[in-house]
C-alpha positions in Angstrom: 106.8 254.0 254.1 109.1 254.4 251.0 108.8 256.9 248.5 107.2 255.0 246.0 104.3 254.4 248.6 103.9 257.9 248.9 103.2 258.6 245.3 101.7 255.5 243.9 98.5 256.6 243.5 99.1 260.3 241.9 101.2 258.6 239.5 98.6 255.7 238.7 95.8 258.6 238.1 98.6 260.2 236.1 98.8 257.3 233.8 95.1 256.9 233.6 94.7 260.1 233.1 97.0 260.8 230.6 96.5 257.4 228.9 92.5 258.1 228.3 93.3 261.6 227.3 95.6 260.5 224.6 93.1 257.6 223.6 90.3 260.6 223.3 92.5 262.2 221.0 93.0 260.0 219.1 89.8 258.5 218.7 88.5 262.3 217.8 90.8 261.6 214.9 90.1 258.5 213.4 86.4 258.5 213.9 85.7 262.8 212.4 88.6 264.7 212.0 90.4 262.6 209.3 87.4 261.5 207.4 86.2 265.8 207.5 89.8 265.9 205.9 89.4 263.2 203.2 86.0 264.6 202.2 87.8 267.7 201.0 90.4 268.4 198.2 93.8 267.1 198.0 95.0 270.1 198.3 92.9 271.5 201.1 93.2 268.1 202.9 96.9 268.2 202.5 97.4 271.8 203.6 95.0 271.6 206.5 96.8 268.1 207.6 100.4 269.7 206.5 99.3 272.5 209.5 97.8 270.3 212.1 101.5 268.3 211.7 103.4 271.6 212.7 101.1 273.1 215.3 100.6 269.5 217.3 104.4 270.3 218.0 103.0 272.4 221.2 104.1 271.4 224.8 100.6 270.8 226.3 100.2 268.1 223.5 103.7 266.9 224.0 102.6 266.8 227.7 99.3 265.2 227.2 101.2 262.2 224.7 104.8 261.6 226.5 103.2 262.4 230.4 101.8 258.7 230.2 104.8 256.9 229.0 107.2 258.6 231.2 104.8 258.0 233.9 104.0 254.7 232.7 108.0 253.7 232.2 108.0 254.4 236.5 105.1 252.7 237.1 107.3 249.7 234.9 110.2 250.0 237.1 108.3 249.9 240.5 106.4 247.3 239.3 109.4 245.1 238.7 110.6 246.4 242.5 107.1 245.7 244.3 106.2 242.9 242.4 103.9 242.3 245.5 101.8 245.1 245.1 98.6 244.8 244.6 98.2 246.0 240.6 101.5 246.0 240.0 101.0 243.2 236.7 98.8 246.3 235.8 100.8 248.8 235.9 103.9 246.7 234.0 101.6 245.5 231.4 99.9 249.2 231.2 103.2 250.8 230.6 104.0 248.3 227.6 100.7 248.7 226.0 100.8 252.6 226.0 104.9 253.0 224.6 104.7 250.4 222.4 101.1 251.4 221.1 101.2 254.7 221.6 104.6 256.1 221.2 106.3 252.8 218.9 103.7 253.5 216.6 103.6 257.1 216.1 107.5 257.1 215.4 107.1 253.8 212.8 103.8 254.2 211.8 102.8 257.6 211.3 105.6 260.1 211.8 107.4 258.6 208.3 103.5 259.1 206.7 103.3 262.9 208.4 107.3 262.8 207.0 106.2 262.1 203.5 103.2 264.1 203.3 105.1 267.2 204.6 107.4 267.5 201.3 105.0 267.0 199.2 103.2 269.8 196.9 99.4 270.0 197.9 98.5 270.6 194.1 100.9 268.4 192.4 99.4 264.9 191.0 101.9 263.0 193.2 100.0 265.0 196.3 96.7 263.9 195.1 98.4 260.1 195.0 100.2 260.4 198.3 97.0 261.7 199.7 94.6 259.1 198.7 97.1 256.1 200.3 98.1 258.8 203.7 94.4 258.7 204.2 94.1 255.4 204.7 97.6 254.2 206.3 98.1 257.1 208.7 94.1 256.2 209.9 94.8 252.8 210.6 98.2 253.3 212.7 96.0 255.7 214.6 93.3 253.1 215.5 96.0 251.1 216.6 97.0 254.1 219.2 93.9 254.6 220.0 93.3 251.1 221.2 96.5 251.0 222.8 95.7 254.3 224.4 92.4 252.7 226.0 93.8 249.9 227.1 96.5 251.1 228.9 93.8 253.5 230.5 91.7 250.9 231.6 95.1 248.8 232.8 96.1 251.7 235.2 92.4 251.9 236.1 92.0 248.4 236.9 95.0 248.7 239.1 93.4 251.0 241.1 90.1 248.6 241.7 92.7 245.8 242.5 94.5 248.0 245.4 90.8 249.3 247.0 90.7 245.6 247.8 86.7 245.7 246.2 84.9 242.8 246.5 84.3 241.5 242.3 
């Protein structure tokens, strides 16, 4: 048995895991936390966002967001060695969904908007501007993670009904 065969299937719950924790996240996000945020001031909105920006910078989130890829990015690589495998399409196709979705998004989709919003004066008329378009941008790049998020939950998931050999 290779080493790969010993730690399949703590690195396919790791991915699914991971993968549904980040989608919960970010679901928490776009369906409460930014609309609470939008209801309020500019400025309150933009100080409270400007502050949730610098704090997610903590290693259990940094865990909980790059854990899956890294993970996933494995999975990737085994897949392409035991294309055999039983789930292995899942776990290739997984790992896509969750870097590109996940992490290709956040660095071209939201990052420049968090980028943006952090040099800008809360009270200033240009805040109140950048604020009303950040809103809306930065909540539809994080729908798109939080689809890809699922998905690549439910991919890593599905790998694991495909290997118990369950009937359909």
């Amino acid at each position: 048995m290779d080493l790969f065969q010993t730690f399949r299937l703590p690195l396919v719950l790791c991915a699914a895991v991971g993968s549904a924790l980040s989608a919960g996240i970010f679901f928490a996000f776009s369906t409460f936390v930014m609309q609470a945020l939008g209801q309020q001031t500019p400025a309150s909105g933009i100080a409270a966002m400007q502050s949730i920006n610098i704090t997610v910078i903590n290693p259990w989130f940094m865990a909980a967001f790059f854990g899956p890829a890294v993970v996933g990015v494995v999975l990737a690589i085994a897949a392409l060695g035991h294309f055999y495998q039983p789930g292995a399409i899942y776990w290739l196709v997984g790992a896509m969904v969750y870097v590109i979705g996940t992490i290709g998004v956040t660095v071209a989709g939201n990052i420049p908007l968090n980028d943006a919003l952090a040099v800008v004066n809360p009270s200033s008329a240009e805040g109140a501007r950048l604020w009303a378009r950040y809103l809306s941008d930065w909540t539809f790049w994080n729908h798109v993670r939080t689809v890809a998020a699922f998905i690549a939950a439910a991919l890593f998931t599905l790998s694991l009904y495909q290997r118990t050999g369950l009937p359909n």
